[in-house]
C-alpha positions as CSV (number, residue, x, y, z in Angstrom):
1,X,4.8,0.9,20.0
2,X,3.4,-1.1,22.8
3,X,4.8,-0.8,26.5
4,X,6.5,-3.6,28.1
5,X,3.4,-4.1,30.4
6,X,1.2,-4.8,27.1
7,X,3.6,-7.2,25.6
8,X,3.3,-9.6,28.4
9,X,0.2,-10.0,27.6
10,X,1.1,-12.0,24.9
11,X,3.3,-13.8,25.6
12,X,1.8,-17.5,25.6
13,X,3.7,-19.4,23.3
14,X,1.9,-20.2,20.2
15,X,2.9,-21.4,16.4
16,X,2.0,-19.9,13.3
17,X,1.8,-21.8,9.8
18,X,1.1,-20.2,6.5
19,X,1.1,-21.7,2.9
20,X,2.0,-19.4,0.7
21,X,0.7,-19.4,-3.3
22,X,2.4,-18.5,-5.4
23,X,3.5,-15.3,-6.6
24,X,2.3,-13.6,-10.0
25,X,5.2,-11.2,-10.1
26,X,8.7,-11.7,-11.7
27,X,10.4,-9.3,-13.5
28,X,13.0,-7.4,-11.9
29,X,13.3,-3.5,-12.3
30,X,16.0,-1.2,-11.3
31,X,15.7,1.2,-8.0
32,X,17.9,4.4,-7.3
33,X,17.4,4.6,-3.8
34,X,17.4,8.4,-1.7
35,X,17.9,7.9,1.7
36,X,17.7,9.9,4.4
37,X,18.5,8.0,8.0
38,X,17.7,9.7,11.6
39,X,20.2,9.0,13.7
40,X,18.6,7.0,16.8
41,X,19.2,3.9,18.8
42,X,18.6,0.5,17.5
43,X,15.6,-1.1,18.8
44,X,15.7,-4.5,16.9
45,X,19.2,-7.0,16.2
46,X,18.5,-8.9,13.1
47,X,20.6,-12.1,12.8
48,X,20.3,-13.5,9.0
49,X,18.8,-17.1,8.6
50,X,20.8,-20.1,9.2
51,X,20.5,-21.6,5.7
52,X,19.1,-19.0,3.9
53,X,20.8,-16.4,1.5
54,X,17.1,-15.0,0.3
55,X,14.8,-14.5,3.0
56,X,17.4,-12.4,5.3
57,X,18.5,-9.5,3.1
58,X,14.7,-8.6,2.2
59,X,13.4,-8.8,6.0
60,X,16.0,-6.5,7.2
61,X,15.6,-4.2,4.0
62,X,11.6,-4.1,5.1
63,X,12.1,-3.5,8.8
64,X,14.9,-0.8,8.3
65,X,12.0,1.2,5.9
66,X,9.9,1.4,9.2
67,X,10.4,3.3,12.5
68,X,12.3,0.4,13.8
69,X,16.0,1.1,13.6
70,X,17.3,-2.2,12.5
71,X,20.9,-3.3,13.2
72,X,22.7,-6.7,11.9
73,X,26.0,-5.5,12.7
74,X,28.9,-5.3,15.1
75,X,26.3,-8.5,16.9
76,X,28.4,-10.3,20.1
77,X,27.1,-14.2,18.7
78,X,25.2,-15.5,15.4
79,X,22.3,-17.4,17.0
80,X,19.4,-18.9,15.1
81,X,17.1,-20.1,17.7
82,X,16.5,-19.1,21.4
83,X,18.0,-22.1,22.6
84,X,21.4,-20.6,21.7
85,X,21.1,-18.1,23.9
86,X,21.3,-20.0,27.1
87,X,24.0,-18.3,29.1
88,X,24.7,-15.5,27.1
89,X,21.5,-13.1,27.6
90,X,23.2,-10.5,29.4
91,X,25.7,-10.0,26.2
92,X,22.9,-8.8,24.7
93,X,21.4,-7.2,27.4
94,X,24.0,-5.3,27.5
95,X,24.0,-3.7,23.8
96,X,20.7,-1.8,24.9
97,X,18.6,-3.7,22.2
98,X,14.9,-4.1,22.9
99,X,14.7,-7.1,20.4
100,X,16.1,-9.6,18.7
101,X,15.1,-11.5,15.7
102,X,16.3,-15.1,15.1
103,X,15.7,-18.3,12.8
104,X,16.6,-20.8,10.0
105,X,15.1,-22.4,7.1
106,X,14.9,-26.0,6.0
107,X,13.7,-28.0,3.1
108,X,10.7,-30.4,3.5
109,X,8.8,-32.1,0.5
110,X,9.6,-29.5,-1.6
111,X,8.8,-26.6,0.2
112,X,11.1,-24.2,2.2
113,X,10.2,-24.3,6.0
114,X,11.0,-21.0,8.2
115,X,11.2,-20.8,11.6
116,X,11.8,-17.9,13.3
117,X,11.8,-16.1,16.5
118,X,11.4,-12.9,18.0
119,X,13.1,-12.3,21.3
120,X,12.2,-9.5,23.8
121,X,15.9,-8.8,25.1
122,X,14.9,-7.9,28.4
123,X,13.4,-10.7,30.0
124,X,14.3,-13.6,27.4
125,X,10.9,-14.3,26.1
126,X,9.9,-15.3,22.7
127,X,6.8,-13.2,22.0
128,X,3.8,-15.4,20.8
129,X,6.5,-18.5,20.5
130,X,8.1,-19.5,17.5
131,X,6.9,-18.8,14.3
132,X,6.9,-21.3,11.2
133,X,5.9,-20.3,8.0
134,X,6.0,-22.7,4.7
135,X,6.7,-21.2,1.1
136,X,7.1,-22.7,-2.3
137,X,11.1,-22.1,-3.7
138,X,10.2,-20.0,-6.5
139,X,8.0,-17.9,-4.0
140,X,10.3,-16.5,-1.4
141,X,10.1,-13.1,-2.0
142,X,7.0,-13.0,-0.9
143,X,7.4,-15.2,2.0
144,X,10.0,-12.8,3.7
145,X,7.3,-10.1,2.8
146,X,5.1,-12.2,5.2
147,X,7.7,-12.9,8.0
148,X,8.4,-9.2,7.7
149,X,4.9,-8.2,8.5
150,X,4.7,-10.9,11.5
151,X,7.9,-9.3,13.0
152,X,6.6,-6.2,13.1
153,X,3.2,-7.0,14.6
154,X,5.3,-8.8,17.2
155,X,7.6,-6.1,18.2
156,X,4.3,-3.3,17.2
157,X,1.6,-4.7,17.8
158,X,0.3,-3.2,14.5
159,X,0.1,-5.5,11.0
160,X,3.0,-4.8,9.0
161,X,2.2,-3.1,5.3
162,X,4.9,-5.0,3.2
163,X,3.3,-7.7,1.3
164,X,0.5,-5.8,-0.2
165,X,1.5,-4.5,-3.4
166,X,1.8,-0.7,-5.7
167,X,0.1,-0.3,-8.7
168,X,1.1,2.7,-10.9
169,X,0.4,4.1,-14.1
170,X,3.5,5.1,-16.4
171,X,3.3,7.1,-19.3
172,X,5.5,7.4,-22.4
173,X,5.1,9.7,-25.3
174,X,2.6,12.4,-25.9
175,X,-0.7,12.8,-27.9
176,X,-1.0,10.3,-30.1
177,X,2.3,9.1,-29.5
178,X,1.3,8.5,-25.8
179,X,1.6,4.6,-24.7
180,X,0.4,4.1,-21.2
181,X,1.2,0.7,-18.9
182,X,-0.3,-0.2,-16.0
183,X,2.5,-1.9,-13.7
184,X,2.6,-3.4,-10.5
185,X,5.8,-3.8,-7.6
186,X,6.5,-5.3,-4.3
187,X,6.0,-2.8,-1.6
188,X,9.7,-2.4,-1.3
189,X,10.1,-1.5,-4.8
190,X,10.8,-4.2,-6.4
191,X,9.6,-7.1,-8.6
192,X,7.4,-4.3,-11.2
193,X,5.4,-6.3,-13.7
194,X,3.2,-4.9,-16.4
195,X,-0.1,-5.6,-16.7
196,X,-1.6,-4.1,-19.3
197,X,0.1,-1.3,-21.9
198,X,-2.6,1.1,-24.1
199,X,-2.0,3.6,-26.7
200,X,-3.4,6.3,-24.8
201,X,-4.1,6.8,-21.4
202,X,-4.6,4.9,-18.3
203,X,-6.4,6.8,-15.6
204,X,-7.0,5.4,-11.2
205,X,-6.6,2.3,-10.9
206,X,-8.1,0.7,-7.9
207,X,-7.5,-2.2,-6.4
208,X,-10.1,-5.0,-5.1
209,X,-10.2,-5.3,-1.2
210,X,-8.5,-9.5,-1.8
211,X,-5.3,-7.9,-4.0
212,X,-6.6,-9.9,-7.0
213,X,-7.8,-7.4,-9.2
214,X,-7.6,-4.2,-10.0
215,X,-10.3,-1.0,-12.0
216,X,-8.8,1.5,-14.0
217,X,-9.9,3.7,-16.6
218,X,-8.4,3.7,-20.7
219,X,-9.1,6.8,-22.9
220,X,-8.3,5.9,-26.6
221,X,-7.6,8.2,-29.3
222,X,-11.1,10.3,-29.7
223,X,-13.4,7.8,-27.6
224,X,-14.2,8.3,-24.1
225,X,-13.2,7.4,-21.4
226,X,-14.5,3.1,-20.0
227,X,-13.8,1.1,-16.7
228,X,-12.3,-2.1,-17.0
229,X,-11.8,-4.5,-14.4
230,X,-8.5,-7.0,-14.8
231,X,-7.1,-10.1,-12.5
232,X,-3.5,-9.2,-11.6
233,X,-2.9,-12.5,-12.3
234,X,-3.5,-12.5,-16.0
235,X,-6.0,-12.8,-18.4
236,X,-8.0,-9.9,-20.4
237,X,-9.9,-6.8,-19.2
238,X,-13.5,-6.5,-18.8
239,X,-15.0,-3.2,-19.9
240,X,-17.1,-2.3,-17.1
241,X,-18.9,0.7,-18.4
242,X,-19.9,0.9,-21.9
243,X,-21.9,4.1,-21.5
244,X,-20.9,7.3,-23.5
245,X,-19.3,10.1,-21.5
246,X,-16.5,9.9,-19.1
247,X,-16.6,7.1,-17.0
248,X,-13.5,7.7,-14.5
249,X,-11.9,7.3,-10.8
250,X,-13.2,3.6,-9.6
251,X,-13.6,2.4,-6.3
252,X,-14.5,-1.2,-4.9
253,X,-17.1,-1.7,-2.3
254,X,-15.0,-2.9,1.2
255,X,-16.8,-6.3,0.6
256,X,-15.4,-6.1,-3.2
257,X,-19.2,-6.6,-4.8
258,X,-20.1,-2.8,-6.4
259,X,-17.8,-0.3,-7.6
260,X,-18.3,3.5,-7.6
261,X,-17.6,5.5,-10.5
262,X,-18.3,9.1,-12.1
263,X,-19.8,9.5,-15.1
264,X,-20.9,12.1,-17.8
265,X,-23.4,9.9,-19.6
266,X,-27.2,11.4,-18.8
267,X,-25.2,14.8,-18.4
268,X,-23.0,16.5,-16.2
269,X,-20.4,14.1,-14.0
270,X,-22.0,12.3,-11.2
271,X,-21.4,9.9,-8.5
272,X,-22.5,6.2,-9.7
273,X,-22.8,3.2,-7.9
274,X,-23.0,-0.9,-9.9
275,X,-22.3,-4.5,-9.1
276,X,-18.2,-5.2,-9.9
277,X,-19.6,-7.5,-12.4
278,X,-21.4,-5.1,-14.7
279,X,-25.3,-4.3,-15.2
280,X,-27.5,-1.3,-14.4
281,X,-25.9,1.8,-12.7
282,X,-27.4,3.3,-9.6
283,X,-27.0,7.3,-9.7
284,X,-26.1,8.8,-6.1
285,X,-25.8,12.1,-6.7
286,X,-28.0,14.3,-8.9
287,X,-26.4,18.2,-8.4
288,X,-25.9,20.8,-10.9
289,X,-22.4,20.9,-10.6
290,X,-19.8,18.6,-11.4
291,X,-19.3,15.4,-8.7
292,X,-15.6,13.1,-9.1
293,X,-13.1,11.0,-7.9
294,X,-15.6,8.8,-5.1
295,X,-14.0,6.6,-2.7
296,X,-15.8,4.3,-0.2
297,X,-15.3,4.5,3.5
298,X,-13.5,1.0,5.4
299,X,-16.9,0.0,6.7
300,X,-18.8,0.9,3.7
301,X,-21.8,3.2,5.1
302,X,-20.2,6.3,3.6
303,X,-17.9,7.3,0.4
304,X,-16.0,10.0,-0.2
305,X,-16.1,12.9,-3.4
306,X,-15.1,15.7,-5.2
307,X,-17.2,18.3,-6.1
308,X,-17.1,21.9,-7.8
309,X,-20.4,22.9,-6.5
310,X,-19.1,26.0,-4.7
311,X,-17.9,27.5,-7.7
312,X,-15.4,26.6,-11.0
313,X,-11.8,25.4,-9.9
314,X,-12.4,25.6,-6.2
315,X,-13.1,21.5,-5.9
316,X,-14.0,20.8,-2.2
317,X,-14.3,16.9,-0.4
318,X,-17.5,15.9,0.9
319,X,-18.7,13.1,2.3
320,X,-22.1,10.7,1.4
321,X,-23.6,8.7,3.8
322,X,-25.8,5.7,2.1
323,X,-28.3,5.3,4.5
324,X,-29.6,9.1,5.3
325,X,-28.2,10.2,1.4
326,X,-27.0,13.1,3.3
327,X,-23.9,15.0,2.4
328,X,-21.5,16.9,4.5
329,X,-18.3,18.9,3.2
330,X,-15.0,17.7,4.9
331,X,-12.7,19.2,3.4
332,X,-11.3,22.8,4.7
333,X,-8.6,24.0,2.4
334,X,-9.3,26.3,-0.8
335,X,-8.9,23.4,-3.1
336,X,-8.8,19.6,-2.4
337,X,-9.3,17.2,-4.6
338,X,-8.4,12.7,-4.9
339,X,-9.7,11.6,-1.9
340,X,-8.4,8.7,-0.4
341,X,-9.2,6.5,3.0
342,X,-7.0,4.8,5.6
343,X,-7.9,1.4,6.3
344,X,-8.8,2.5,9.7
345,X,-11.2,5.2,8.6
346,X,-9.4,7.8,10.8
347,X,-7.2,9.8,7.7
348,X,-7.6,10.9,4.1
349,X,-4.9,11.2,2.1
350,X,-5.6,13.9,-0.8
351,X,-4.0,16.7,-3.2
352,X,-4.6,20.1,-1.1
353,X,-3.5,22.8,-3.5
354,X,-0.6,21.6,-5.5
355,X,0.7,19.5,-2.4
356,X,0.0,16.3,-1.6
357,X,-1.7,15.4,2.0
358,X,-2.7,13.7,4.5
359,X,-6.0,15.3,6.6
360,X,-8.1,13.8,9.4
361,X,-11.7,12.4,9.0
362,X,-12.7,16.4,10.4
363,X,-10.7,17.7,7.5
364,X,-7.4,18.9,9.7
365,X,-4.4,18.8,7.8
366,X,-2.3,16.5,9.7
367,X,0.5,15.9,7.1
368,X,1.6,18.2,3.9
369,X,4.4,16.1,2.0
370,X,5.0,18.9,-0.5
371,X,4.7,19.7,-4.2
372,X,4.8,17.2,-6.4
373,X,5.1,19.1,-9.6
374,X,2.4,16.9,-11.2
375,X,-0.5,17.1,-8.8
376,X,-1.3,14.2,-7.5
377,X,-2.2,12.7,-4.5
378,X,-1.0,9.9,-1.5
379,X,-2.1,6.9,-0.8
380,X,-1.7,5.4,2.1
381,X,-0.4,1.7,2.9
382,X,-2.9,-0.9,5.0
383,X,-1.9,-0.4,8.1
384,X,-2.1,3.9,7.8
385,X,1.9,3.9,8.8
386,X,3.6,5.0,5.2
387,X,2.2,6.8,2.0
388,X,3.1,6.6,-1.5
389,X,2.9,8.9,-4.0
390,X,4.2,10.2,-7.4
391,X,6.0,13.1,-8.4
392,X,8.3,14.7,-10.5
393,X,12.2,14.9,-10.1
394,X,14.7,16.4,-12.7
395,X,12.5,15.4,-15.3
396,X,11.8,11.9,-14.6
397,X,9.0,10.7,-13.0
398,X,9.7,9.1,-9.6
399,X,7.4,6.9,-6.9
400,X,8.5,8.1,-3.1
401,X,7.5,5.9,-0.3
402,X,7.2,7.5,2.9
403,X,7.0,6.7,6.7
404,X,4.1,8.9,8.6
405,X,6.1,7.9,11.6
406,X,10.0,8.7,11.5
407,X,11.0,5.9,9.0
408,X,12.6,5.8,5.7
409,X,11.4,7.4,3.0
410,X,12.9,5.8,-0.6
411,X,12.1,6.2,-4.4
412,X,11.9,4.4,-7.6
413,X,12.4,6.2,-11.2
414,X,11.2,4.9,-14.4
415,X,10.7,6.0,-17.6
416,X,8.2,8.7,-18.8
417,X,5.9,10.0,-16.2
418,X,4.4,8.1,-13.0
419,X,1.0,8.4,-11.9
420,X,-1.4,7.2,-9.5
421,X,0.4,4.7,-7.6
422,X,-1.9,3.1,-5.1
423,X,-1.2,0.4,-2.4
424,X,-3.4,-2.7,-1.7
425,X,-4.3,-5.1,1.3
426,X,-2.3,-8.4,1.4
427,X,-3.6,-10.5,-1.6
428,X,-6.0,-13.2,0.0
């Protein structure tokens, strides 16, 4: 969190506006929630909406998930702009609260206008001046996903992580009985829509750096395995690789143009590179051994791999850099496998063993979150802060979102087994 020194840089009063579109997610889904609270001071007094039964309860259910310790209760006044606290500072001065977030909504041609404040207690302030964000009224989930991220920049100085989104595979059924679904929630859990269902399997989705689509691989009954590419929005898939072999694990280019890929069709499984709209393959990698799972850097000069070049069921990460075609190992555990970047560069979540991790770019361990009981790995959210990742709890399959920093941690069930949850950006 930023000293008091650094906020003052910013405070020169300036307004924000943001139209939001519309969101493509509706259906509800049903969360049982496992908390586990740290006992610590509040630093942030959240005072719901004037006007607004919506917005509030979703804001403060984001913040509280983060290292912030959120209050809205036992609060000496109910003010909804900075105005109303003329006289009265040193009430809240005195509750030891670093900040306070204020505001109200109104109606306006249709649309819901939101403005809101946040407050540093100590000197009165309104850091970066008064906010106003515009929504449509069907579209207000994701507007307080917005004002949640703003708020915590404000108080942070880091983007907030909650109105990207989670895809996830889920899996019902066995063999031929198997029925897969690729599904996608709010960050907070909520809001899960299906966007495609397969007999068979679905394997790594990946999202598109805007939010707007999103690669996976489908494995029918006795066919192998193809890359599609899919709008979240809607619409039908596009197969992507109609090559025999196993075409599996793709990952978009930071700029969203090429996808990487493995694939087993001119022999064993190597590292491929194409245009995200189909055409000629580029191979990469070229090694005896078997070469998986890629994943591009955040700037792009480099991806990530798996590879079982030092000898059968002892998978190491290494690292490819496209303008030398050198490759250096990274990884320095026994087995590591589902590499995965932080949108910084500076961490890669993975599965080390049977756990899953979290390891610097040197390949330090800097985070083991445990067995999962079906191996898979983390991935992180876009700011680097939380990680999600799926497991397996008394038989039913379970998505854990996690704070790398002392918040929350919470978990969604659903049916069958859950796989391969991964978070995007803020759809653009």
């Amino acid at each position: 969190m930023r000293t008091h020194k650094k906020l003052l840089i910013s405070l020169l009063a300036s307004a924000s506006s943001l139209l939001i579109a519309p969101s493509v997610l509706a259906a509800p889904v049903v969360l049982e929630l496992d908390y586990d609270i740290p006992v610590q001071q509040n630093q942030v007094a959240f005072v719901a909406f004037a006007g607004d039964s919506v917005l509030s309860p979703i804001i403060l259910n984001n913040l509280s998930k983060t290292e912030l310790k959120v209050t809205n209760q036992n609060l000496p006044q109910q003010p909804h702009s900075s105005s109303e606290l003329a006289g009265t500072l040193p009430v809240w001065q005195s509750m030891g609260v670093p900040y306070l977030v204020v505001g109200s909504t109104r109606s306006s041609r249709g649309k819901v206008v939101t403005d809101y404040e946040v407050i540093e207690v100590k000197t009165g302030r309104v850091i970066e001046g008064k906010q106003t964000l515009t929504s449509d009224k069907d579209n207000m989930r994701y507007a307080a996903h917005v004002i949640s991220n703003k708020v915590y920049e404000l108080i942070t100085g880091i983007p907030g992580d909650f109105s990207g989104r989670i895809a996830y595979i889920e899996e019902i059924g066995t063999g031929k009985a198997k029925v897969s679904r690729l599904k996608v929630m709010d960050a907070d859990g909520e809001n899960a829509k299906t966007i495609t269902e397969v007999s068979g399997s679905i394997f790594s989705p990946a999202w598109s750096p805007d939010g707007n689509r999103i690669a996976y691989s489908v494995q029918r009954d006795k066919s192998y395995p193809v890359i599609y590419v899919q709008s979240v929005s809607g619409g039908g898939a596009t197969p992507l690789t109609p090559f025999p072999g196993s075409n599996l694990s793709p990952s978009f280019s930071p700029d969203g143009s090429k996808i990487l890929f493995s694939s087993s069709f001119e022999g064993s499984a190597d590292i491929y590179e194409m245009s995200a709209s189909g055409g000629q393959p580029r191979r990469l990698t070229n090694w005896p051994s078997s070469e998986v799972q890629p994943s591009y850097a955040p700037d792009g000069r480099s991806f990530v791999f798996v590879s079982d070049k030092t000898g059968f069921n002892k998978p190491q990460i290494y690292r490819y850099e496209f303008g030398s075609g050198r490759t250096t190992k990274v990884s320095n555990s026994g087995y590591a496998t589902s590499p995965q970047f932080s949108s910084d560069g500076t961490q890669i979540a993975f599965l080390n063993g049977r756990s899953a991790a979290v390891m610097n770019s040197g390949g330090a361990v800097t985070a083991n979150l445990g067995n999962t009981g079906i191996d898979e790995a983390p991935s992180f959210s876009p700011n680097g802060k939380r990680v999600v990742y799926a497991s397996k709890q008394g038989g039913k399959g379970v998505l854990t979102i996690k704070s790398l920093n002392g918040g929350e941690a919470f978990g969604k069930s659903g049916q069958g087994t859950i796989r391969s949850p991964v978070w995007s950006a803020s759809p653009r």
